[in-house]
Backbone as CSV, one residue per row, in Angstrom:
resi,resn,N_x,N_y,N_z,CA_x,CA_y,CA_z,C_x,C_y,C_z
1,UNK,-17.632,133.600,49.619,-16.928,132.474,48.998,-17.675,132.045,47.743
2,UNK,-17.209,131.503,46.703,-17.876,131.747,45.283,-17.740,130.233,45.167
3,UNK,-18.871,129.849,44.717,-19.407,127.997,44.527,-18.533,128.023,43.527
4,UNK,-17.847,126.876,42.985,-17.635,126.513,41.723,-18.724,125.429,40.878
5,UNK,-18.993,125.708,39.812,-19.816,125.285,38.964,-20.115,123.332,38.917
6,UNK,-20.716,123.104,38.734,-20.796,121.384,38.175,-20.481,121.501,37.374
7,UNK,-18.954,120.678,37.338,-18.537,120.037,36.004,-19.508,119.503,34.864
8,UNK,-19.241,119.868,33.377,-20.611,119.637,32.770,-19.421,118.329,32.140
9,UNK,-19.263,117.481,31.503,-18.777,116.497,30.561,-19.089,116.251,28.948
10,UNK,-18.826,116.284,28.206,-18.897,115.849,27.062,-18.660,115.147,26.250
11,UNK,-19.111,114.346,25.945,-18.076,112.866,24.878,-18.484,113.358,23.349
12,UNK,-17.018,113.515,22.240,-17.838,113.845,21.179,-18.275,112.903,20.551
13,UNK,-18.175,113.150,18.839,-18.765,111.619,18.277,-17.401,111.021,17.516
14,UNK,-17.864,109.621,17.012,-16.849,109.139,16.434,-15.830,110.229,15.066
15,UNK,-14.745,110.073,15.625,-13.532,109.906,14.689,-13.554,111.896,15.060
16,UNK,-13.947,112.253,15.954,-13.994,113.900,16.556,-13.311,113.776,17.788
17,UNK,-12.899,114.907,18.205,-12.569,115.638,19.307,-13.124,116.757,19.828
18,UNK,-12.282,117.198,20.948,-12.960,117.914,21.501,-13.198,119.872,20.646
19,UNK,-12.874,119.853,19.709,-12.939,120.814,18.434,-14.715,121.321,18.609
20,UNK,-15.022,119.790,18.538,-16.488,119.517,17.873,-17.739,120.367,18.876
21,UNK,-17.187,120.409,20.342,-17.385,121.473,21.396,-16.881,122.735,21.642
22,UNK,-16.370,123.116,20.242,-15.521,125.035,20.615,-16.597,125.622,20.691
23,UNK,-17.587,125.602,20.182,-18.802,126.840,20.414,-19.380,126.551,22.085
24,UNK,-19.497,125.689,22.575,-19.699,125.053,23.623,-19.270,125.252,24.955
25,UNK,-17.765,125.074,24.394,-16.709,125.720,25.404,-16.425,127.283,26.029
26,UNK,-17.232,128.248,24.520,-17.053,129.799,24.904,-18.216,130.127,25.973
27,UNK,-19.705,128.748,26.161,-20.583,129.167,26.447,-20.817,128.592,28.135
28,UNK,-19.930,127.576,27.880,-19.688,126.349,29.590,-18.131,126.892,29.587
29,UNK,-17.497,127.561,30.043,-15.663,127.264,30.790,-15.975,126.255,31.443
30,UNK,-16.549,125.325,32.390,-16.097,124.516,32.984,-16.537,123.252,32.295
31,UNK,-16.491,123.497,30.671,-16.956,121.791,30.095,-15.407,121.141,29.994
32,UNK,-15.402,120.100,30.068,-14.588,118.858,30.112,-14.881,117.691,28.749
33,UNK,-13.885,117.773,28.203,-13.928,116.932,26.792,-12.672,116.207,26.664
34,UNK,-12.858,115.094,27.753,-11.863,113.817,28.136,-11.734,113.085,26.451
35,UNK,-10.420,112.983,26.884,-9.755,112.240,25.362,-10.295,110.796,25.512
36,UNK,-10.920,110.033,23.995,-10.888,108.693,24.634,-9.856,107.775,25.182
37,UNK,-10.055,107.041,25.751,-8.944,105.766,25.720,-8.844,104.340,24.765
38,UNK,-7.677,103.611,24.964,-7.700,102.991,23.711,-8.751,101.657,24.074
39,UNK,-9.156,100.846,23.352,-10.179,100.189,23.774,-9.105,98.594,23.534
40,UNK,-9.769,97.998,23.913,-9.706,96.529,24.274,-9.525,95.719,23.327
41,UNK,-8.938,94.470,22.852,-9.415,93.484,22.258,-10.528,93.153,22.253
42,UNK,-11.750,92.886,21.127,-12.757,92.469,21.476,-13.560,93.067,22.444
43,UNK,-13.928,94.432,22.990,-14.153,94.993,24.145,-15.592,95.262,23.480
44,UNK,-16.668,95.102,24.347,-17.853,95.531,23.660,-18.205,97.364,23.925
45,UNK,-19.236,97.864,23.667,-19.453,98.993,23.527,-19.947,98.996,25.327
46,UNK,-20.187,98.667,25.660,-20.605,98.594,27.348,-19.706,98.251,28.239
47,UNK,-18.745,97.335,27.820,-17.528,97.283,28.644,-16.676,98.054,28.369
48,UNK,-16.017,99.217,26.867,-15.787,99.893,26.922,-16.454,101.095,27.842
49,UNK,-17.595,101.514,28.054,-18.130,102.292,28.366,-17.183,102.729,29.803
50,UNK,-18.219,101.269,30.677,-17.856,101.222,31.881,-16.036,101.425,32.552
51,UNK,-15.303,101.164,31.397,-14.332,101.247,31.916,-13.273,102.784,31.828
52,UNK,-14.462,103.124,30.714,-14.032,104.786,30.407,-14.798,105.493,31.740
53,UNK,-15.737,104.704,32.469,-16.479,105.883,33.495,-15.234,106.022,34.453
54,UNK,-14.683,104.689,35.117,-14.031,104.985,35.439,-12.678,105.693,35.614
55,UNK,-12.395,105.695,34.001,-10.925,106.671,34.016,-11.565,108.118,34.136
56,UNK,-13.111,108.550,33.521,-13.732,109.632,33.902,-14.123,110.513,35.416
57,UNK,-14.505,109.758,35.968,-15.132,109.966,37.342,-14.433,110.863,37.643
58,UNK,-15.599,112.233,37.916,-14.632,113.184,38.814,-14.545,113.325,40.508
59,UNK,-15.261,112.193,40.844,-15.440,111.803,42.022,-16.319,112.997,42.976
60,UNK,-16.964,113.765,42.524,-17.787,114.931,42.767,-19.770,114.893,41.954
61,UNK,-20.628,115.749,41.914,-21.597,115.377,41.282,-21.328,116.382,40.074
62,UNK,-21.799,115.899,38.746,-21.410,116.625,37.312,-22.162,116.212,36.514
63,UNK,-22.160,117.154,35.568,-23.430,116.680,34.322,-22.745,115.942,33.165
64,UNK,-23.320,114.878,32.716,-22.551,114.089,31.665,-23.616,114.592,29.961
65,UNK,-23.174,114.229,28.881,-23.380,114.187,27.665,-22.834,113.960,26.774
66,UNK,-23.276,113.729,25.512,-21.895,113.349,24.441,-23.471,113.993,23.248
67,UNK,-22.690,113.371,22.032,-23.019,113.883,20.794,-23.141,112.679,19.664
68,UNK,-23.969,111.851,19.369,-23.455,111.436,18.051,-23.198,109.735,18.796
69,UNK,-21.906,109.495,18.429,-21.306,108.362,18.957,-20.918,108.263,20.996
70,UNK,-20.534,109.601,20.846,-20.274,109.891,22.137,-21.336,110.092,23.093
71,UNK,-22.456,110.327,22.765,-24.267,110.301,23.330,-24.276,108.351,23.842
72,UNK,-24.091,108.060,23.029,-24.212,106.409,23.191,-23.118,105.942,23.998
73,UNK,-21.864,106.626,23.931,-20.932,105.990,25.290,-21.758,106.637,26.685
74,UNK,-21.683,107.903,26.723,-22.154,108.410,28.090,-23.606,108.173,28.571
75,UNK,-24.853,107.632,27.510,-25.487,106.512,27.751,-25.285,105.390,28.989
76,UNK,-24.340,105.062,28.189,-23.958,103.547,29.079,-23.018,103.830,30.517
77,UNK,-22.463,104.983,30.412,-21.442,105.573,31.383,-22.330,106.053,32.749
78,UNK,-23.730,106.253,32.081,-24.517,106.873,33.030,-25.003,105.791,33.904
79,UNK,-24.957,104.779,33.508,-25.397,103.769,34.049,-24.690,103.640,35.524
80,UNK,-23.303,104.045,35.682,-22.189,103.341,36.342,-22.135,104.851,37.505
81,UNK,-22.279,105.603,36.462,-21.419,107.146,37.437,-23.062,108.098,38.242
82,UNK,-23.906,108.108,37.731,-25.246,108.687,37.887,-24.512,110.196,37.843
83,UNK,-25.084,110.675,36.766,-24.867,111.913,36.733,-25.807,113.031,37.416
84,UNK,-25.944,114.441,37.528,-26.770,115.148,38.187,-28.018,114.944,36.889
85,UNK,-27.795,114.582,35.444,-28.504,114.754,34.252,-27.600,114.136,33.078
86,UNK,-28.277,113.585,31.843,-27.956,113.172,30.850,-28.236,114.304,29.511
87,UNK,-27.527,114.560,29.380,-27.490,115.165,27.884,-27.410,114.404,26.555
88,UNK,-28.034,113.904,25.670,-28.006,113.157,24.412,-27.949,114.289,23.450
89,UNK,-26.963,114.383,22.696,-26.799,115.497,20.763,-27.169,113.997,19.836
90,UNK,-27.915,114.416,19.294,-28.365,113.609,17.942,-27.982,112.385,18.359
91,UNK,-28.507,111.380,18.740,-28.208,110.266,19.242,-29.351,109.528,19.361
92,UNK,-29.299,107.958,19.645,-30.606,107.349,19.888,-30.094,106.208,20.797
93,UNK,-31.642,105.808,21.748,-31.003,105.321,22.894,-30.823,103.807,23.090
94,UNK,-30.699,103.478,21.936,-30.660,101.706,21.388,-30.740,102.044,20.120
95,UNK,-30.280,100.196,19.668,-30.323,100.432,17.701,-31.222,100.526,16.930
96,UNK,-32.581,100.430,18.012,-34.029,100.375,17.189,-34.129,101.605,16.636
97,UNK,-33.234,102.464,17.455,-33.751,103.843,17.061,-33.146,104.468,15.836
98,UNK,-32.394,103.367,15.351,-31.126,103.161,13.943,-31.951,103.736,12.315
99,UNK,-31.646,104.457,11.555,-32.122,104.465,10.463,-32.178,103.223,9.836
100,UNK,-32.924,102.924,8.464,-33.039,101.586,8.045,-31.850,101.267,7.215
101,UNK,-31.315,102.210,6.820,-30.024,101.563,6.053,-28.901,101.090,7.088
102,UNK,-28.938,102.025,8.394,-27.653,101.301,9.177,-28.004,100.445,9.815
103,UNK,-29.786,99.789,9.714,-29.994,98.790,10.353,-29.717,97.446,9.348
104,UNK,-29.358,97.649,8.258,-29.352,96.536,6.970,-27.551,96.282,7.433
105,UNK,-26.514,97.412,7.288,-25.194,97.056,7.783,-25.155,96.422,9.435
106,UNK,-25.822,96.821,10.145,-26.223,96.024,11.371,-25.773,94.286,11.016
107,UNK,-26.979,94.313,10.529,-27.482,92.893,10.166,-26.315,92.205,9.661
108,UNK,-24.944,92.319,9.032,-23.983,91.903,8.707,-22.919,91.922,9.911
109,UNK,-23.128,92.679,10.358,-21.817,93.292,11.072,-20.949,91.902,11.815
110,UNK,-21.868,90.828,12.266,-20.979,89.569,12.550,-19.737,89.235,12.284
111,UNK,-19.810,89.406,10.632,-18.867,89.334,9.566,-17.588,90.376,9.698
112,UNK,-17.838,91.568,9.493,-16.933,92.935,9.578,-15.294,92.599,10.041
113,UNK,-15.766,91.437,11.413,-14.397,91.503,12.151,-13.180,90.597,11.503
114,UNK,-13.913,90.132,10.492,-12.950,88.800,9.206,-12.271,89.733,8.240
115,UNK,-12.659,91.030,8.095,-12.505,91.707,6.937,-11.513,92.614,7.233
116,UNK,-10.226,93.254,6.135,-9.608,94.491,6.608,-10.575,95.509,6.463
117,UNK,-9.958,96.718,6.974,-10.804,97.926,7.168,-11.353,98.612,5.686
118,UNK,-10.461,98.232,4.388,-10.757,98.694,3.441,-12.636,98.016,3.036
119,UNK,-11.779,96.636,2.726,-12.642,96.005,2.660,-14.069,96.230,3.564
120,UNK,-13.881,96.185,4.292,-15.493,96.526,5.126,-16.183,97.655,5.147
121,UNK,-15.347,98.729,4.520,-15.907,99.940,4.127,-16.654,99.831,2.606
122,UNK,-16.021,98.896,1.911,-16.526,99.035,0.555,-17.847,98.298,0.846
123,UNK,-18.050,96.946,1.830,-18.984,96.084,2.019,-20.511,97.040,2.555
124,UNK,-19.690,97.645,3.119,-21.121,98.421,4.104,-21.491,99.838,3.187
125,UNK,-20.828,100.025,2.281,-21.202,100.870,1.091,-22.090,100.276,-0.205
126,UNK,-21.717,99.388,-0.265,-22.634,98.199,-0.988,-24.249,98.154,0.053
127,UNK,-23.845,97.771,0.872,-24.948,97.171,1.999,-26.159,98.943,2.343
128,UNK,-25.154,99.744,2.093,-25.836,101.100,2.176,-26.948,101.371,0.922
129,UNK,-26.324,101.006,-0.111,-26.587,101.204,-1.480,-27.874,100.805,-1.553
130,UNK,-28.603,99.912,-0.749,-29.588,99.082,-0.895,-30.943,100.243,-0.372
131,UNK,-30.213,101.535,0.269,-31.294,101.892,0.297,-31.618,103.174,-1.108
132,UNK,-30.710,102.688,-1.835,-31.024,103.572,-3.000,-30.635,105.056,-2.699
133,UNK,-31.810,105.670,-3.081,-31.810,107.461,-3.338,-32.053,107.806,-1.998
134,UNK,-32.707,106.843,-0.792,-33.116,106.981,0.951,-31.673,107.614,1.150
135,UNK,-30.306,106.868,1.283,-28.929,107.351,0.968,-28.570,108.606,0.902
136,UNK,-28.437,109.560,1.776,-28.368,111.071,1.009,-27.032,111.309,0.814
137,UNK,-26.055,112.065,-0.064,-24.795,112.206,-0.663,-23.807,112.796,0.302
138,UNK,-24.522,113.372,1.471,-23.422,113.730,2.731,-23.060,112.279,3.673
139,UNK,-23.985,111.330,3.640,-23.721,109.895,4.110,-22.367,109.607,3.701
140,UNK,-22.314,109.296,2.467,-21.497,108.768,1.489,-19.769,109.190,1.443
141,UNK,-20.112,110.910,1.504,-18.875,111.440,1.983,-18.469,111.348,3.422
142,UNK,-18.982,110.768,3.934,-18.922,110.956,5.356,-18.086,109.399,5.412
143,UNK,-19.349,108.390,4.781,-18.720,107.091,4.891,-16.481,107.302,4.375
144,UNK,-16.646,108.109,3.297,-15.858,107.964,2.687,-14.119,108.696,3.716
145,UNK,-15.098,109.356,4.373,-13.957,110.752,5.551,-13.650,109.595,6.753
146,UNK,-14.587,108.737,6.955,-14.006,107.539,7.972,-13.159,106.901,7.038
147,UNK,-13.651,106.471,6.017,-12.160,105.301,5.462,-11.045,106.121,5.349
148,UNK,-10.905,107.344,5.428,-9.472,107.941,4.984,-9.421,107.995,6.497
149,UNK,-9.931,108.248,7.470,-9.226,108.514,8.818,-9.325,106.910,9.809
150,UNK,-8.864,106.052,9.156,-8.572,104.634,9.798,-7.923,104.839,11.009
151,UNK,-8.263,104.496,11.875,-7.456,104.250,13.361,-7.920,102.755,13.946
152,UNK,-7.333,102.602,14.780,-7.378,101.294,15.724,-8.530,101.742,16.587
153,UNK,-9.030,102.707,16.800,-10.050,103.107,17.667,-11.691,103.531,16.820
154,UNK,-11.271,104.047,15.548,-11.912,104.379,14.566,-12.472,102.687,14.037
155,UNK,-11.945,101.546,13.826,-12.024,100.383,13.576,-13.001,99.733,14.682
156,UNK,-12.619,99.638,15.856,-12.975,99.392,17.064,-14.428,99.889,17.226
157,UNK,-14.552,101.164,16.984,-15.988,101.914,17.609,-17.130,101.800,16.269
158,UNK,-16.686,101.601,15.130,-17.399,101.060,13.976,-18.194,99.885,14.586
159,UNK,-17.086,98.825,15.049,-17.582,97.629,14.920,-18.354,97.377,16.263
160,UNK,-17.805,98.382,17.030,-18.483,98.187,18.577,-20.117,98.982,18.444
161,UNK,-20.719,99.910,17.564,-21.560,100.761,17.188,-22.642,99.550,16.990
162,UNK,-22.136,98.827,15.871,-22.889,98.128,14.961,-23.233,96.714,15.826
163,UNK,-22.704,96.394,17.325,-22.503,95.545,17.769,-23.757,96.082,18.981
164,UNK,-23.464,96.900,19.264,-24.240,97.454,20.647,-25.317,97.009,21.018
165,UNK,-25.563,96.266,22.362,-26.498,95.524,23.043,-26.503,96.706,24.042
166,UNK,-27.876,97.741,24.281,-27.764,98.686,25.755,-28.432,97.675,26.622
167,UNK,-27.766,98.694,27.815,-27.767,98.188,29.020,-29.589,98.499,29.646
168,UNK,-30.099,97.679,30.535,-31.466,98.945,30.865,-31.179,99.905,31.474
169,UNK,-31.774,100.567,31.416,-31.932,102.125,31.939,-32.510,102.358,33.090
170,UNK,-32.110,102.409,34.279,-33.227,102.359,35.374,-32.081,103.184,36.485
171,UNK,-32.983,104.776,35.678,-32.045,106.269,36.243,-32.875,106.810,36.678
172,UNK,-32.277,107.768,37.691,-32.612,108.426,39.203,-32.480,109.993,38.439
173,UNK,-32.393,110.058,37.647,-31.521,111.722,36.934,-32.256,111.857,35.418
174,UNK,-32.427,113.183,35.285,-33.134,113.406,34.148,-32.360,113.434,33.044
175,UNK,-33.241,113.059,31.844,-32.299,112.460,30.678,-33.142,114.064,29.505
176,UNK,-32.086,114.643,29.038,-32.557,115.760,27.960,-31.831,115.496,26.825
177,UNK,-32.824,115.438,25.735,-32.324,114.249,24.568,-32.707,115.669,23.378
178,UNK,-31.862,116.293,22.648,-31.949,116.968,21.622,-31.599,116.493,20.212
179,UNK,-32.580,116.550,18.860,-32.247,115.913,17.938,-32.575,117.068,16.724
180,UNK,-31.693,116.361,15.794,-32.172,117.024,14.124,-33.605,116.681,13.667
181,UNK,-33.936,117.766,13.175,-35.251,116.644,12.570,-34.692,116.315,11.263
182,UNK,-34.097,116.217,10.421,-33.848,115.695,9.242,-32.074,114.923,9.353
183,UNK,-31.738,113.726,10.538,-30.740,113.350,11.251,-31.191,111.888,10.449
184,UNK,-30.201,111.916,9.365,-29.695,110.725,8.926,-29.659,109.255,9.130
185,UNK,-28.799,109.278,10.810,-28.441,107.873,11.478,-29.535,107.509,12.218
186,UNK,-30.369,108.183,12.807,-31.085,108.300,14.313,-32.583,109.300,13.681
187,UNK,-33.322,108.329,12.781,-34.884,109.029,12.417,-35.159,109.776,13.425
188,UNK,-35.495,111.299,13.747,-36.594,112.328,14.769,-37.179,111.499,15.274
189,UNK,-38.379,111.053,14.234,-39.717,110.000,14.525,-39.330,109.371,15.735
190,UNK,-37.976,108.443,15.624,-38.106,107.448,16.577,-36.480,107.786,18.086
191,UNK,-36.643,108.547,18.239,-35.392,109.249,18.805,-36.198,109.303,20.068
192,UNK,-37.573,109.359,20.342,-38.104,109.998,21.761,-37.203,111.668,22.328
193,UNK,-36.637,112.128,21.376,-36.119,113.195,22.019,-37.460,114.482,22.569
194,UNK,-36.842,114.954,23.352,-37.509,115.656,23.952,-37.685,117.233,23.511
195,UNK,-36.718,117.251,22.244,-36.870,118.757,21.241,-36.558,118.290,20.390
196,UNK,-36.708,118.633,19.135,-36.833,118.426,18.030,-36.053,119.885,17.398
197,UNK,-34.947,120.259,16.605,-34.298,121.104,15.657,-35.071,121.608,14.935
198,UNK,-36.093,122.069,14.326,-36.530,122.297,12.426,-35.228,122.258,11.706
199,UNK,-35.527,121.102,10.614,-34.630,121.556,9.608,-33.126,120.858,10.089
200,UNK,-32.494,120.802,11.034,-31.158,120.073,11.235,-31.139,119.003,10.754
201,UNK,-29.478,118.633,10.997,-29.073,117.340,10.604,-28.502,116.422,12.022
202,UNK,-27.570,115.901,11.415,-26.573,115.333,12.684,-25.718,116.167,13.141
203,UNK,-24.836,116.710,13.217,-23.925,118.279,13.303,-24.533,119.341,14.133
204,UNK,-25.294,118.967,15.319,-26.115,119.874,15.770,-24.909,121.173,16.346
205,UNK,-23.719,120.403,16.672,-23.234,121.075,18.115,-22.411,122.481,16.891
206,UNK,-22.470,122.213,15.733,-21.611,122.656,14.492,-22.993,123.893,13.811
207,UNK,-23.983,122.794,13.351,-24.760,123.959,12.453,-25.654,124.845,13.541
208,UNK,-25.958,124.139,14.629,-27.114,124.619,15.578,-26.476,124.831,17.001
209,UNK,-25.391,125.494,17.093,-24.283,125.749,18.195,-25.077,126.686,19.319
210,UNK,-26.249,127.713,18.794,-26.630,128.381,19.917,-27.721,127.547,20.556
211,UNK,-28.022,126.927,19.236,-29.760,126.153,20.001,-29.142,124.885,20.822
212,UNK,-27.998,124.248,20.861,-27.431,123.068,21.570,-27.007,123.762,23.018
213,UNK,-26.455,125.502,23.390,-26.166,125.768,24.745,-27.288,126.551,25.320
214,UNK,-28.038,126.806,24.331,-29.402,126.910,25.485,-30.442,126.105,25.880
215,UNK,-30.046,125.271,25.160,-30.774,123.496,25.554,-30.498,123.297,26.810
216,UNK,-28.741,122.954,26.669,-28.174,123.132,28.130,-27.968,123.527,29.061
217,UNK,-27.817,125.237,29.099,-28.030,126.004,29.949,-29.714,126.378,30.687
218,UNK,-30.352,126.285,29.939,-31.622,125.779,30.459,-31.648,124.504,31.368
219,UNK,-31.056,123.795,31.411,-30.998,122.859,32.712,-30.376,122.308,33.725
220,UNK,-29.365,123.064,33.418,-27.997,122.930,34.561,-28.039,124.227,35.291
Protein backbone atom coordinates (compact mmCIF):
# COMPACT_ATOMS: atom_id res chain seq x y z
CA UNK A 1 0.00 0.00 0.00
CA UNK A 2 1.78 3.32 -1.04
CA UNK A 3 1.75 6.32 1.79
CA UNK A 4 0.61 9.41 0.25
CA UNK A 5 2.88 12.32 0.72
CA UNK A 6 2.34 15.45 3.32
CA UNK A 7 0.63 17.96 1.78
CA UNK A 8 3.32 20.71 1.41
CA UNK A 9 1.23 24.41 1.22
CA UNK A 10 2.27 27.50 -0.20
CA UNK A 11 1.09 31.09 0.08
CA UNK A 12 2.58 33.28 -2.69
CA UNK A 13 3.43 36.94 -2.33
CA UNK A 14 1.42 39.94 -2.79
CA UNK A 15 -0.44 40.76 -6.03
CA UNK A 16 0.98 36.76 -7.32
CA UNK A 17 -0.44 33.53 -7.72
CA UNK A 18 0.09 30.39 -7.77
CA UNK A 19 2.35 30.87 -11.30
CA UNK A 20 4.98 32.15 -8.84
CA UNK A 21 5.33 28.20 -7.69
CA UNK A 22 5.53 26.50 -11.41
CA UNK A 23 9.11 25.51 -10.89
CA UNK A 24 8.00 24.21 -7.52
CA UNK A 25 5.16 22.40 -8.60
CA UNK A 26 7.33 20.16 -11.30
CA UNK A 27 9.49 19.41 -8.13
CA UNK A 28 6.47 18.81 -5.11
CA UNK A 29 3.06 17.28 -7.24
CA UNK A 30 1.51 17.37 -4.05
CA UNK A 31 2.09 21.34 -3.41
CA UNK A 32 -1.14 23.20 -2.82
CA UNK A 33 -1.35 26.98 -3.74
CA UNK A 34 -4.85 27.94 -2.15
CA UNK A 35 -6.32 31.07 -3.79
CA UNK A 36 -6.61 33.92 -1.30
CA UNK A 37 -9.85 34.96 0.10
CA UNK A 38 -11.36 38.27 0.11
CA UNK A 39 -10.48 40.04 3.29
CA UNK A 40 -12.58 42.02 5.64
CA UNK A 41 -13.41 45.52 6.34
CA UNK A 42 -10.76 46.79 8.38
CA UNK A 43 -9.45 43.13 8.97
CA UNK A 44 -5.96 43.18 10.38
CA UNK A 45 -3.11 41.06 8.96
CA UNK A 46 -3.64 38.40 11.92
CA UNK A 47 -7.22 38.24 11.79
CA UNK A 48 -6.99 37.86 8.24
CA UNK A 49 -4.52 35.23 8.76
CA UNK A 50 -6.41 33.22 11.20
CA UNK A 51 -9.37 33.16 9.29
CA UNK A 52 -7.61 32.03 6.04
CA UNK A 53 -6.17 28.98 8.35
CA UNK A 54 -9.27 28.06 8.65
CA UNK A 55 -10.68 28.04 5.10
CA UNK A 56 -7.04 26.24 4.68
CA UNK A 57 -6.92 23.40 7.09
CA UNK A 58 -6.50 20.20 5.56
CA UNK A 59 -7.51 18.64 8.63
CA UNK A 60 -4.49 16.07 8.31
CA UNK A 61 -0.59 16.94 9.29
CA UNK A 62 1.15 19.17 6.23
CA UNK A 63 3.91 21.44 5.68
CA UNK A 64 3.00 25.13 5.41
CA UNK A 65 5.13 28.14 3.63
CA UNK A 66 4.65 31.13 1.61
CA UNK A 67 7.08 33.59 -0.10
CA UNK A 68 7.37 37.26 0.21
CA UNK A 69 3.96 38.54 1.50
CA UNK A 70 2.63 35.11 1.69
CA UNK A 71 5.74 33.96 4.25
CA UNK A 72 4.11 36.57 6.63
CA UNK A 73 0.45 35.22 6.25
CA UNK A 74 1.52 31.52 6.89
CA UNK A 75 3.64 33.03 9.73
CA UNK A 76 0.65 33.91 11.52
CA UNK A 77 -1.41 30.83 10.10
CA UNK A 78 1.15 28.75 11.84
CA UNK A 79 0.23 29.97 14.86
CA UNK A 80 -3.43 28.47 14.63
CA UNK A 81 -2.86 25.18 12.37
CA UNK A 82 0.84 23.87 13.71
CA UNK A 83 2.28 22.67 10.82
CA UNK A 84 4.73 19.49 10.57
CA UNK A 85 7.38 22.76 9.63
CA UNK A 86 7.43 26.38 8.50
CA UNK A 87 8.91 27.37 5.36
CA UNK A 88 9.70 31.32 5.04
CA UNK A 89 10.94 32.60 0.91
CA UNK A 90 12.43 35.98 1.44
CA UNK A 91 10.45 37.14 4.20
CA UNK A 92 11.01 38.53 7.72
CA UNK A 93 9.45 37.54 10.86
CA UNK A 94 8.17 41.02 12.17
CA UNK A 95 8.63 44.66 10.80
CA UNK A 96 11.89 45.11 12.58
CA UNK A 97 13.16 42.98 10.14
CA UNK A 98 11.75 45.78 7.45
CA UNK A 99 14.34 47.61 5.27
CA UNK A 100 14.74 51.32 6.30
CA UNK A 101 12.89 52.84 3.59
CA UNK A 102 9.71 50.61 4.16
CA UNK A 103 10.21 51.34 7.68
CA UNK A 104 9.90 55.37 6.94
CA UNK A 105 6.34 54.39 4.79
CA UNK A 106 5.53 52.32 7.95
CA UNK A 107 5.69 55.26 9.99
CA UNK A 108 2.84 56.99 7.92
CA UNK A 109 0.79 54.28 7.14
CA UNK A 110 -1.99 55.54 9.87
CA UNK A 111 -2.82 57.96 7.25
CA UNK A 112 -2.94 55.62 3.90
CA UNK A 113 -6.56 54.56 4.83
CA UNK A 114 -7.89 58.54 4.17
CA UNK A 115 -6.25 58.40 0.84
CA UNK A 116 -7.40 56.84 -2.70
CA UNK A 117 -5.15 54.21 -3.94
CA UNK A 118 -3.57 56.57 -6.48
CA UNK A 119 -2.85 58.91 -4.16
CA UNK A 120 -1.10 56.70 -1.60
CA UNK A 121 1.03 55.27 -4.10
CA UNK A 122 2.41 58.59 -5.12
CA UNK A 123 2.72 59.39 -1.10
CA UNK A 124 4.78 56.30 -0.30
CA UNK A 125 6.92 57.03 -3.46
CA UNK A 126 7.72 60.35 -2.10
CA UNK A 127 8.19 58.74 1.44
CA UNK A 128 10.52 56.08 -0.50
CA UNK A 129 12.46 58.82 -2.14
CA UNK A 130 13.89 59.75 1.17
CA UNK A 131 16.09 57.04 0.95
CA UNK A 132 17.71 58.48 -2.06
CA UNK A 133 20.12 56.24 -4.30
CA UNK A 134 19.52 53.28 -0.96
CA UNK A 135 16.16 53.00 -3.47
CA UNK A 136 17.24 50.57 -6.13
CA UNK A 137 15.30 51.09 -9.71
CA UNK A 138 13.61 47.51 -9.59
CA UNK A 139 11.77 48.92 -6.22
CA UNK A 140 10.34 51.64 -8.13
CA UNK A 141 9.09 49.53 -11.00
CA UNK A 142 7.76 47.26 -8.84
CA UNK A 143 6.13 50.10 -6.73
CA UNK A 144 4.86 51.21 -10.04
CA UNK A 145 3.44 47.21 -11.30
CA UNK A 146 1.30 47.43 -7.91
CA UNK A 147 -0.32 50.78 -8.84
CA UNK A 148 -1.30 49.43 -12.26
CA UNK A 149 -2.60 46.12 -10.67
CA UNK A 150 -5.11 47.87 -8.02
CA UNK A 151 -7.45 45.38 -6.45
CA UNK A 152 -9.57 45.47 -3.32
CA UNK A 153 -7.24 42.84 -1.97
CA UNK A 154 -4.07 44.40 -3.45
CA UNK A 155 -5.31 47.73 -1.37
CA UNK A 156 -6.14 45.71 1.68
CA UNK A 157 -2.74 43.69 2.00
CA UNK A 158 -0.66 47.03 1.34
CA UNK A 159 -2.27 48.51 4.15
CA UNK A 160 -2.55 45.36 6.27
CA UNK A 161 1.59 44.79 5.54
CA UNK A 162 2.37 48.19 6.74
CA UNK A 163 -0.01 47.71 9.71
CA UNK A 164 1.25 44.29 10.99
CA UNK A 165 1.51 43.71 14.76
CA UNK A 166 2.96 39.61 14.89
CA UNK A 167 1.62 37.43 16.99
CA UNK A 168 4.40 35.55 19.52
CA UNK A 169 5.75 32.69 18.32
CA UNK A 170 5.75 29.92 20.74
CA UNK A 171 6.10 26.73 18.07
CA UNK A 172 6.45 23.08 18.60
CA UNK A 173 7.71 22.68 14.67
CA UNK A 174 10.73 23.74 12.96
CA UNK A 175 10.84 27.00 11.23
CA UNK A 176 13.38 26.96 7.78
CA UNK A 177 13.73 30.52 6.78
CA UNK A 178 15.58 31.02 3.24
CA UNK A 179 16.66 34.52 2.07
CA UNK A 180 18.38 36.73 -0.75
CA UNK A 181 21.35 38.18 0.33
CA UNK A 182 20.92 41.33 -1.63
CA UNK A 183 16.64 41.28 -0.74
CA UNK A 184 15.46 44.74 -0.89
CA UNK A 185 12.33 44.62 1.64
CA UNK A 186 13.74 42.19 4.34
CA UNK A 187 17.89 43.20 4.92
CA UNK A 188 19.90 39.28 5.01
CA UNK A 189 21.62 40.99 8.07
CA UNK A 190 18.49 41.05 9.94
CA UNK A 191 16.20 38.17 8.52
CA UNK A 192 17.76 35.44 11.12
CA UNK A 193 17.35 33.18 8.14
CA UNK A 194 18.88 30.12 8.37
CA UNK A 195 20.59 30.19 4.56
CA UNK A 196 21.53 32.86 3.01
CA UNK A 197 21.35 32.94 -1.37
CA UNK A 198 24.84 34.66 -2.67
CA UNK A 199 23.91 37.28 -4.76
CA UNK A 200 19.82 36.97 -4.82
CA UNK A 201 17.14 39.20 -4.55
CA UNK A 202 13.48 38.88 -3.49
CA UNK A 203 12.28 36.49 -6.48
CA UNK A 204 13.93 33.59 -4.97
CA UNK A 205 11.21 31.01 -6.04
CA UNK A 206 11.76 32.75 -9.90
CA UNK A 207 15.66 33.49 -10.12
CA UNK A 208 16.83 30.69 -7.57
CA UNK A 209 14.02 27.94 -8.41
CA UNK A 210 16.50 24.95 -7.88
CA UNK A 211 18.16 26.34 -4.71
CA UNK A 212 14.37 27.11 -3.15
CA UNK A 213 13.34 22.93 -3.84
CA UNK A 214 16.28 21.65 -2.41
CA UNK A 215 15.97 23.80 0.56
CA UNK A 216 12.74 22.05 0.77
CA UNK A 217 13.20 18.81 -0.16
CA UNK A 218 15.94 18.59 2.22
CA UNK A 219 13.41 18.74 4.97
CA UNK A 220 10.28 17.26 4.29
Amino acid sequence: MTTSPIPLILLPGMGADARMFREQKKAFPHLIVPEWIPPRRSETLVQYAHRFADAINPGTPFYLGGASFGGIIAYEIAQRLRPEALFLLACGKSPGHMTAWLKKVRSIAHITHLLPWDVASLISELGLSLAGNAMPFTIRSLLKHLHHRETPFMKWSLHAILRWKPSSMNHDFPIHHLHGERDPFFPAKHSGACQIVPGAGHLLTKTHHAVVNQFIAERI
